[in-house]
N, CA, C and O atoms as a GROMACS GRO file, in nm:
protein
  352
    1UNK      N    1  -4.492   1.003  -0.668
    1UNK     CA    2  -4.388   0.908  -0.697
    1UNK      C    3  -4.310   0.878  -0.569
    1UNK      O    4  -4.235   0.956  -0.510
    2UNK      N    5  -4.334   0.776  -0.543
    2UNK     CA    6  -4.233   0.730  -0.417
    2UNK      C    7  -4.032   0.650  -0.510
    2UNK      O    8  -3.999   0.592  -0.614
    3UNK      N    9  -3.959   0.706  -0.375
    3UNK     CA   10  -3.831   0.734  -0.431
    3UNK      C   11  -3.824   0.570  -0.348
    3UNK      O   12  -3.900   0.512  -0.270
    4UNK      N   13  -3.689   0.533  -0.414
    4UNK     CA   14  -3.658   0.322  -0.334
    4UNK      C   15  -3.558   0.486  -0.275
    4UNK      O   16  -3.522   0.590  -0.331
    5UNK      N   17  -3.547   0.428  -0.137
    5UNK     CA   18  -3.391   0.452  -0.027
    5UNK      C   19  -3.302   0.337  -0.113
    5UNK      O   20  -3.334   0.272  -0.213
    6UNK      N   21  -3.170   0.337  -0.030
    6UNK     CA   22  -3.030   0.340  -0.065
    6UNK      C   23  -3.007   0.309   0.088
    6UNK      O   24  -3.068   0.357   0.183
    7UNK      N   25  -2.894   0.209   0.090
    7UNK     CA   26  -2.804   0.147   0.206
    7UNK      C   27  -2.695   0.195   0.161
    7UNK      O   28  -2.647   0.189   0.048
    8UNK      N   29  -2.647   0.254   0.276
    8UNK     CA   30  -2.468   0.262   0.299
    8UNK      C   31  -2.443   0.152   0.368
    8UNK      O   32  -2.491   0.137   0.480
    9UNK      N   33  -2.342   0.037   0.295
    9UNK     CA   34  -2.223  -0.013   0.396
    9UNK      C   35  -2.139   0.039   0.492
    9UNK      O   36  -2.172   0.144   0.547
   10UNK      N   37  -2.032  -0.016   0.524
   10UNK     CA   38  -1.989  -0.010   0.642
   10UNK      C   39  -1.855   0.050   0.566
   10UNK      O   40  -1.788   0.138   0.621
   11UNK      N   41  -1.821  -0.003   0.436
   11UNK     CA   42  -1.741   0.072   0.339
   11UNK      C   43  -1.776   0.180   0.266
   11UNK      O   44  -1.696   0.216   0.180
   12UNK      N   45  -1.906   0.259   0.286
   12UNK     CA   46  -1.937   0.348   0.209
   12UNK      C   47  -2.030   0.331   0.125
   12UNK      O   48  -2.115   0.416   0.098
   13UNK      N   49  -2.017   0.172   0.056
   13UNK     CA   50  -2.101   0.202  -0.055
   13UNK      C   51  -2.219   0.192  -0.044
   13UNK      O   52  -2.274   0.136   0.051
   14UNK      N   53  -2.282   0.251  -0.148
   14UNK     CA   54  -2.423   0.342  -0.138
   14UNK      C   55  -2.490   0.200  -0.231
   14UNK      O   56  -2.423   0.156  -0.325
   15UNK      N   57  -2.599   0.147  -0.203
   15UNK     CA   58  -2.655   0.036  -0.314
   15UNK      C   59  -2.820   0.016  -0.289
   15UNK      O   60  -2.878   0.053  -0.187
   16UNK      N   61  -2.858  -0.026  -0.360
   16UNK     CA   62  -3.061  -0.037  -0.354
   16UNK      C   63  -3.052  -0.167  -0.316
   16UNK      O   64  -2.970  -0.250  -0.354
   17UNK      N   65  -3.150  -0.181  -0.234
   17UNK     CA   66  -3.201  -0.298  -0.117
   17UNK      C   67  -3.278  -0.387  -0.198
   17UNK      O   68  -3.373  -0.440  -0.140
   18UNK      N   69  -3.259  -0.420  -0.328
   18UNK     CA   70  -3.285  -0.539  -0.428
   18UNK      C   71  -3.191  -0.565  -0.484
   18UNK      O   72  -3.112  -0.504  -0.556
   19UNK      N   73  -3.205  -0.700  -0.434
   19UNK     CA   74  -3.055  -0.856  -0.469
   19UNK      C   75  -3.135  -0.936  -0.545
   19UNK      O   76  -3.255  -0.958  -0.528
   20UNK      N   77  -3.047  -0.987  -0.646
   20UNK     CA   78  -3.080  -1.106  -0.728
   20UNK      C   79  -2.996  -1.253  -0.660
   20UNK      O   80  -2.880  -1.212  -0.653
   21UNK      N   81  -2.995  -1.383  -0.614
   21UNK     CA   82  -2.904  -1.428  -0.593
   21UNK      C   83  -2.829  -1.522  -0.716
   21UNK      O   84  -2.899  -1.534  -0.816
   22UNK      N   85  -2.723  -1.576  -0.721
   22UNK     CA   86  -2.651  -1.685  -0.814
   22UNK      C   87  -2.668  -1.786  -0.700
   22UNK      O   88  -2.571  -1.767  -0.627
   23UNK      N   89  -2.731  -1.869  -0.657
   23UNK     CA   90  -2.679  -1.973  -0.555
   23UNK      C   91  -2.535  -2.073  -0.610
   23UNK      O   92  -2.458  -2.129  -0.532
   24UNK      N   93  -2.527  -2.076  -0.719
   24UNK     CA   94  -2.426  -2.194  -0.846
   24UNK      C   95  -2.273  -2.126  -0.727
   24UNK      O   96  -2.193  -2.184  -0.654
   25UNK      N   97  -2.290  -2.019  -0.752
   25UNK     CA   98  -2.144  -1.893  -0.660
   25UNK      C   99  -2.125  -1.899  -0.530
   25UNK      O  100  -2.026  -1.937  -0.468
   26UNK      N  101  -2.288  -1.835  -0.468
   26UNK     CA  102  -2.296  -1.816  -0.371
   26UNK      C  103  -2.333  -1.658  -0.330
   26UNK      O  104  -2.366  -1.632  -0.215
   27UNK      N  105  -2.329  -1.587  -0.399
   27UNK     CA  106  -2.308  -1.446  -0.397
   27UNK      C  107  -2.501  -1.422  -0.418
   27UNK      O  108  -2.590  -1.482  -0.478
   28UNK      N  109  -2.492  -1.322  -0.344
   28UNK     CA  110  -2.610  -1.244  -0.402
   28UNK      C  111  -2.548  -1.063  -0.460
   28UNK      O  112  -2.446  -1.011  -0.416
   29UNK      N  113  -2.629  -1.006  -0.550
   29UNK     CA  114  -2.586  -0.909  -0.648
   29UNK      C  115  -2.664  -0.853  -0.632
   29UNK      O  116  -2.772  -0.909  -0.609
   30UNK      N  117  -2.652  -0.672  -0.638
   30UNK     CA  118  -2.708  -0.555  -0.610
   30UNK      C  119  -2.648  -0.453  -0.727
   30UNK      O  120  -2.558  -0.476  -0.808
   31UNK      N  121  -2.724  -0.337  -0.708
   31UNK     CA  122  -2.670  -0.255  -0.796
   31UNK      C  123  -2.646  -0.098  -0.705
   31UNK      O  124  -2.725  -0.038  -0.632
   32UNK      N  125  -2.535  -0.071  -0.737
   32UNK     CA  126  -2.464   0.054  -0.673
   32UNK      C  127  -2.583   0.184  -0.717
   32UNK      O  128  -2.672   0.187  -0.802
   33UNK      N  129  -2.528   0.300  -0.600
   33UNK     CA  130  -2.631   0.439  -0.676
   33UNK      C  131  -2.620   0.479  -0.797
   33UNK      O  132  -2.710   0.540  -0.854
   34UNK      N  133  -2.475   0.441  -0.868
   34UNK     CA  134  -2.448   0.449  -0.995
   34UNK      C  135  -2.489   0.296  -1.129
   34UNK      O  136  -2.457   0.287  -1.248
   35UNK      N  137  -2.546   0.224  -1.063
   35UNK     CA  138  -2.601   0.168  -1.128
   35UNK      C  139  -2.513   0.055  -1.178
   35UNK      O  140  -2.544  -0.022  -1.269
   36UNK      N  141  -2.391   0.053  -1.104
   36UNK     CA  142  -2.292  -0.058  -1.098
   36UNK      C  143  -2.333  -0.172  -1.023
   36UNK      O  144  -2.419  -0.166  -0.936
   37UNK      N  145  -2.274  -0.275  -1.057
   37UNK     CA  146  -2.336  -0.457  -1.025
   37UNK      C  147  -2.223  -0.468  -0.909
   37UNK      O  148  -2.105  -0.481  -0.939
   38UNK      N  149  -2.253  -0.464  -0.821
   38UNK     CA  150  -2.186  -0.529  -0.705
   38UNK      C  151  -2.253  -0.680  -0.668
   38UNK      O  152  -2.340  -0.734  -0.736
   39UNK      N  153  -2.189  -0.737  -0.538
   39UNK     CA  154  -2.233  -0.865  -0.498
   39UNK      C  155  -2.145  -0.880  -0.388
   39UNK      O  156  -2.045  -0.815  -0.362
   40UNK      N  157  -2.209  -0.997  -0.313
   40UNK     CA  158  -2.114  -1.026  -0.167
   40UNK      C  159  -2.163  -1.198  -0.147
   40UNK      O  160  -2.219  -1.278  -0.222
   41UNK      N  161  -2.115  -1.205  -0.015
   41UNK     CA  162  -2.086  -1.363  -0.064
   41UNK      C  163  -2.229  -1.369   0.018
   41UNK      O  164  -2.256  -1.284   0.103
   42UNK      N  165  -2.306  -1.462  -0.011
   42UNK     CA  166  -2.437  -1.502   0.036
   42UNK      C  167  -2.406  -1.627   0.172
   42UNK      O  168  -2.314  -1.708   0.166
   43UNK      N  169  -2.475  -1.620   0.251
   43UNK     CA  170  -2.462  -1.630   0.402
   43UNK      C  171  -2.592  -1.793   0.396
   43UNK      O  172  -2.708  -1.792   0.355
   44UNK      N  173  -2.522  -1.897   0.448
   44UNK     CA  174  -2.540  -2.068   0.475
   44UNK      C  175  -2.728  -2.000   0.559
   44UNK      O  176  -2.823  -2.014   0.482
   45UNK      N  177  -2.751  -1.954   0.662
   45UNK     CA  178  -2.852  -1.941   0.692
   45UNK      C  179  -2.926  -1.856   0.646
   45UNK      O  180  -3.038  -1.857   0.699
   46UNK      N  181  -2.909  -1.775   0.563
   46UNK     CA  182  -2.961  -1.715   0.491
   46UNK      C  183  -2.929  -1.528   0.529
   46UNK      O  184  -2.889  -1.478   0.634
   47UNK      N  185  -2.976  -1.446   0.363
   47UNK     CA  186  -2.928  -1.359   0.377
   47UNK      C  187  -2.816  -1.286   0.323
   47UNK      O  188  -2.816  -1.310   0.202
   48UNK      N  189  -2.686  -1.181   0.361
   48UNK     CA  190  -2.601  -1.180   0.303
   48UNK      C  191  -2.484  -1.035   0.376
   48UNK      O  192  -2.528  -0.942   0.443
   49UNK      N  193  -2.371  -1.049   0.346
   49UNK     CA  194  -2.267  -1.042   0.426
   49UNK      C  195  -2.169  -0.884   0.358
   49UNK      O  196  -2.054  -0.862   0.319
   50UNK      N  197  -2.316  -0.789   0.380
   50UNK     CA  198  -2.192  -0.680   0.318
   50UNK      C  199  -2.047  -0.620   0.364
   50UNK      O  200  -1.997  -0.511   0.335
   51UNK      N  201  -2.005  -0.707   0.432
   51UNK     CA  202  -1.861  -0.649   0.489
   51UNK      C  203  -1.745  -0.714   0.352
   51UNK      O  204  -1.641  -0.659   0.317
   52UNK      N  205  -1.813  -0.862   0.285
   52UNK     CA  206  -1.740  -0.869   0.166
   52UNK      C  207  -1.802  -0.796   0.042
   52UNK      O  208  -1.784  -0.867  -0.057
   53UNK      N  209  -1.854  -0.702   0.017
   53UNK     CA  210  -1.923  -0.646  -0.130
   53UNK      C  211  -1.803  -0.652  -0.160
   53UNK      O  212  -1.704  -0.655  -0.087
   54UNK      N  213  -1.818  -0.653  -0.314
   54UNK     CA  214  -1.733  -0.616  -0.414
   54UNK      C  215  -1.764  -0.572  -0.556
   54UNK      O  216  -1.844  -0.642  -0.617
   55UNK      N  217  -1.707  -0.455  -0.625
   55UNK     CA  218  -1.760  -0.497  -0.768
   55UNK      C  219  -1.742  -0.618  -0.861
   55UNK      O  220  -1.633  -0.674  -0.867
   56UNK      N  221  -1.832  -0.652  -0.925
   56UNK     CA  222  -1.782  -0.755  -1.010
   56UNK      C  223  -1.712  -0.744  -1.132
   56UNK      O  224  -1.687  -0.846  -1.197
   57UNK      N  225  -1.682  -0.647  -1.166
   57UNK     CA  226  -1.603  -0.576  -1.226
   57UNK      C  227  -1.446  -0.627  -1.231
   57UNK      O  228  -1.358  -0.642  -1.315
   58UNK      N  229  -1.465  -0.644  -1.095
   58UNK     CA  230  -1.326  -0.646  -1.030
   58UNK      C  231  -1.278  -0.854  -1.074
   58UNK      O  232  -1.178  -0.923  -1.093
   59UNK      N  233  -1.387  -0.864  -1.071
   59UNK     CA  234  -1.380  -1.054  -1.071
   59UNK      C  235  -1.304  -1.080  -1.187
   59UNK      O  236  -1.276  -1.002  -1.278
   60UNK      N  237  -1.283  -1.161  -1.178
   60UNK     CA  238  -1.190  -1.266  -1.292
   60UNK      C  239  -1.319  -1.372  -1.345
   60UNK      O  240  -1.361  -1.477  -1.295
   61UNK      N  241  -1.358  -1.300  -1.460
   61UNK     CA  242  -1.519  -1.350  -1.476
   61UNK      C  243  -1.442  -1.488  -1.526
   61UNK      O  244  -1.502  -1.592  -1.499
   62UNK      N  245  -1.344  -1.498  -1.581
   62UNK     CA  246  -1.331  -1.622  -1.674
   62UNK      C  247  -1.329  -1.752  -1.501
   62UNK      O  248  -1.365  -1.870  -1.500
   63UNK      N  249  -1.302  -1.711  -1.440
   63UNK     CA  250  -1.307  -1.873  -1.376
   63UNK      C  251  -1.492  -1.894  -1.350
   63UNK      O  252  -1.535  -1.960  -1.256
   64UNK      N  253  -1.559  -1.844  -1.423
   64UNK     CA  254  -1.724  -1.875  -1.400
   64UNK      C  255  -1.717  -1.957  -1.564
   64UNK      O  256  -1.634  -1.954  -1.655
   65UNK      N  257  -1.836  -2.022  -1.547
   65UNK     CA  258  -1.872  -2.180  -1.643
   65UNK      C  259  -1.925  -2.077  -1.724
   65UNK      O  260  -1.920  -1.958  -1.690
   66UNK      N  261  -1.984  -2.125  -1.846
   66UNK     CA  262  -2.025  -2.057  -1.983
   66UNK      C  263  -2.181  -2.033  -1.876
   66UNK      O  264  -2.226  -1.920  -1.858
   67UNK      N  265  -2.223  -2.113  -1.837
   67UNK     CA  266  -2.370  -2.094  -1.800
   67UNK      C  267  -2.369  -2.011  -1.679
   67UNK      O  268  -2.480  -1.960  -1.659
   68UNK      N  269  -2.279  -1.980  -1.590
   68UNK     CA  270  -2.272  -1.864  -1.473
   68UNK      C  271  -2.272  -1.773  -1.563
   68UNK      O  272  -2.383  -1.723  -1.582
   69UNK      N  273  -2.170  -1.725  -1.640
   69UNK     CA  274  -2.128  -1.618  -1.744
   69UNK      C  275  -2.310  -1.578  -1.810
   69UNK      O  276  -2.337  -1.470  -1.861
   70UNK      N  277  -2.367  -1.642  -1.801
   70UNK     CA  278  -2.496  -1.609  -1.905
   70UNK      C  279  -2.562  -1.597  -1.839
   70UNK      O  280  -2.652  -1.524  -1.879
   71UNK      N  281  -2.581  -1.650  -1.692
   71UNK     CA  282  -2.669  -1.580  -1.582
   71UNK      C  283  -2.632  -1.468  -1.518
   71UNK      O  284  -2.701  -1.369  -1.495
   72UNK      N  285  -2.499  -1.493  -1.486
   72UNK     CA  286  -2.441  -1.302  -1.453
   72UNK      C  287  -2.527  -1.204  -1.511
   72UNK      O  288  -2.596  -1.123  -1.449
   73UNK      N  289  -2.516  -1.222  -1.656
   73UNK     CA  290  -2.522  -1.131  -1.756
   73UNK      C  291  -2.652  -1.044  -1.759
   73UNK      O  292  -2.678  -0.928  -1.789
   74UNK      N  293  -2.737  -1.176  -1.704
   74UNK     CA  294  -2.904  -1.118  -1.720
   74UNK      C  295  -2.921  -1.028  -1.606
   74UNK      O  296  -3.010  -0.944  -1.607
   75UNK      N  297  -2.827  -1.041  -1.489
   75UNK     CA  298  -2.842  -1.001  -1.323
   75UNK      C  299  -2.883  -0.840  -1.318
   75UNK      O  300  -2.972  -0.784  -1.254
   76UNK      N  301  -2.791  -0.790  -1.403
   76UNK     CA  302  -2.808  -0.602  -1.457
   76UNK      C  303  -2.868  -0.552  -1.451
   76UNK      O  304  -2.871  -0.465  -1.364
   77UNK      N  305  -2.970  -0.572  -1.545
   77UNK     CA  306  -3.104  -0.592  -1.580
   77UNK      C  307  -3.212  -0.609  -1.544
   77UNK      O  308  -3.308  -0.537  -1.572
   78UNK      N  309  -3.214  -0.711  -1.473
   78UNK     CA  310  -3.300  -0.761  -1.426
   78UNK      C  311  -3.371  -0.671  -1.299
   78UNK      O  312  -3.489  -0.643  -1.277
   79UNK      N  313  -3.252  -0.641  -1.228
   79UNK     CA  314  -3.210  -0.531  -1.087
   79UNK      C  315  -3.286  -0.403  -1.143
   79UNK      O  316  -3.400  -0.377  -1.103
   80UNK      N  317  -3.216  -0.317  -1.244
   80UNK     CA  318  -3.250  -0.242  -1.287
   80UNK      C  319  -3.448  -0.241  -1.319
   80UNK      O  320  -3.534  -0.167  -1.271
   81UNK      N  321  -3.458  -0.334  -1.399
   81UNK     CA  322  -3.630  -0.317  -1.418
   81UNK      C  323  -3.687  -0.310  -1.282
   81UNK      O  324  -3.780  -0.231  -1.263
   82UNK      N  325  -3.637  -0.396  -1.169
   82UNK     CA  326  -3.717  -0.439  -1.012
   82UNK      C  327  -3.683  -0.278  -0.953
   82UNK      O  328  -3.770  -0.229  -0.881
   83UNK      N  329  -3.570  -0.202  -0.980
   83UNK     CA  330  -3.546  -0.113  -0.897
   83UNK      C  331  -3.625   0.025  -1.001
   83UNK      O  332  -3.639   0.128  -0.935
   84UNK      N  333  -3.657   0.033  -1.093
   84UNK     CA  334  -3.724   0.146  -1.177
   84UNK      C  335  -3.885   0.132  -1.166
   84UNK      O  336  -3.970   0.220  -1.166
   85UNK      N  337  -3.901  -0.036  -1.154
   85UNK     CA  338  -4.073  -0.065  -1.053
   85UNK      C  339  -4.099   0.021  -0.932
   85UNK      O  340  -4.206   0.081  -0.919
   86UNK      N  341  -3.989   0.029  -0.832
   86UNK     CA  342  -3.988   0.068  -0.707
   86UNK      C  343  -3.998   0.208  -0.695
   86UNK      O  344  -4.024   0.275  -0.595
   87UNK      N  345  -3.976   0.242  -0.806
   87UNK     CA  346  -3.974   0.438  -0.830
   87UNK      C  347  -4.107   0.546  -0.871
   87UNK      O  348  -4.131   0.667  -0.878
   88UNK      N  349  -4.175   0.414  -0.891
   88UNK     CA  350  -4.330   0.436  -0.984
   88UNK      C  351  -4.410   0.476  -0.865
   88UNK      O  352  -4.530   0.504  -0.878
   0.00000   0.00000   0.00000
């Protein structure tokens, strides 16, 4: 069984090197060692900018449209199945 590594930021946090992006935001989204949904703001040439991570937790989900809100939602998930592939 091969193990996925883990990135430390520059803040500490510990997260798996599979992003989903929202382009609608701008953000691309990761999931913490604990299996928390972070995201940072996604970068014009491509790529992405962990000096802003944040949890999304933390967001004020209501200023996102009914249809961001329902793509967020799937992001979790989605991470999770790509990152439990990577463990096999």
């Amino acid at each position: 069984m091969t193990k996925l590594k883990t990135i430390r930021n520059e803040d500490g946090v510990t997260y798996f090197p599979i992003f989903e992006t929202m382009e609608s935001i701008g953000k691309h989204f990761f999931l913490d060692k604990n299996f928390e949904l972070i995201c940072c703001p996604s970068l014009v040439n491509g790529g992405y900018d962990t000096l802003g991570m944040e949890y999304v937790q933390d967001w004020i989900i209501n200023e996102l449209t009914e249809t961001q809100k329902a793509e967020l939602k799937k992001i979790p998930n989605t991470l999770r199945i790509q990152i439990e592939d990577k463990h096999v």
